[in-house]
N, C-alpha and C positions, 0 to 999 in steps of 0.2 A: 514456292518454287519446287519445292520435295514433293507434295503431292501433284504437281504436275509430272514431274519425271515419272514418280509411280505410275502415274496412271497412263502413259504413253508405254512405260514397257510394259503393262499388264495387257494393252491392246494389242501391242505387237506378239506378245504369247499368243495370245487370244488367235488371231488372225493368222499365224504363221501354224498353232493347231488345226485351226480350223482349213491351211490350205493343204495340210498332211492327211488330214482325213478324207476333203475331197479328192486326192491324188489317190491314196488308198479303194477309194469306190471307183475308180477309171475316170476319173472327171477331172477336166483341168483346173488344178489348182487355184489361177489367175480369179475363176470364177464366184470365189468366195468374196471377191471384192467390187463385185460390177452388180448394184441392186437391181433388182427384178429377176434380173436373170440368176442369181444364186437361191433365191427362192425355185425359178422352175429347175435348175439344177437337182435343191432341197427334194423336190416331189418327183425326181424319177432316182432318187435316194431310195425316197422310202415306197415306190411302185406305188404312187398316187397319180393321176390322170393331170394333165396339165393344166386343166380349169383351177382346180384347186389353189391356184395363184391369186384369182379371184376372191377367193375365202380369208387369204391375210388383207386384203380389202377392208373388211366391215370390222367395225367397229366391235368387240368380245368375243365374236365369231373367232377373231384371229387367233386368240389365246389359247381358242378351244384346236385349233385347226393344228398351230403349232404346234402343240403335246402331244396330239397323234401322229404327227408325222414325226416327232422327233423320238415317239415309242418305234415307231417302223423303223426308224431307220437305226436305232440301238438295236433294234433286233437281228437284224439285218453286217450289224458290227458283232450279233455272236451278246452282245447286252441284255440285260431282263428290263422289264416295263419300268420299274424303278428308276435304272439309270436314264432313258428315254426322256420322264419326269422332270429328272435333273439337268439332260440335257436342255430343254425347253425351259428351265426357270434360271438354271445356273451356267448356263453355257459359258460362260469366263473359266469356267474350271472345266469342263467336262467336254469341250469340243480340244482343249490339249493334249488330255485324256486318253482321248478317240489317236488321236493325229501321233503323239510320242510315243500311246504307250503300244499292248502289246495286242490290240484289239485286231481282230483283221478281218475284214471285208467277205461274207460270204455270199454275197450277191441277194438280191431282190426276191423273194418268195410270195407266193400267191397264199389264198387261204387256205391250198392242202397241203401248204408248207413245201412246194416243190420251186425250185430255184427256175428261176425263169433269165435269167441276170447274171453271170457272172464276172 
């Protein structure tokens, strides 16, 4: 019964991080919880095109797809590629992270590093 409790409040950490950081990027919060659609949310996070939804699709593709979106979009939080990493492997930690702590939202960059998104 104890590690149920754990593991209900580690979710709602989890998820109440992760609707702080969507709220932080201009996104509605709500979204972190509606599947599919917080993926396409995910990818104009990280200024991925919206096919890219497609890609958490296939089977190891996804793994791959997710790490770099989740590098864009730490980067994008002002993060280096490391935390991006962690975001994709450890997100239970690292999307409350984003969401409580003191990261903040510098909008969407192209590849000359010019803000396209704020």
């Amino acid at each position: 019964m104890l590690m149920i409790v754990i593991y209900v409040v580690v979710m709602i950490v989890v998820i109440a991080g992760m609707w702080k950081a969507f709220e932080k990027a201009g996104q509605p919060g709500w979204a972190c919880l509606v599947p599919i659609y917080n993926i396409y949310i995910l990818t104009q996070m990280a200024g991925k095109p919206a096919w890219w939804i497609v890609l958490f699709l296939i089977p190891i593709v996804n793994l791959f797809a997710a790490i770099v979106m989740m590098i864009e979009i730490a980067k994008n939080f002002g993060k280096d590629s490391g935390f991006g990493i962690a975001l994709a492997l450890f997100g239970f930690v690292c999307w409350p992270i984003l969401g409580f702590g003191d990261a903040k939202w510098q909008g969407v960059t192209n590849e000359d590093s010019t803000v396209i998104d704020s």
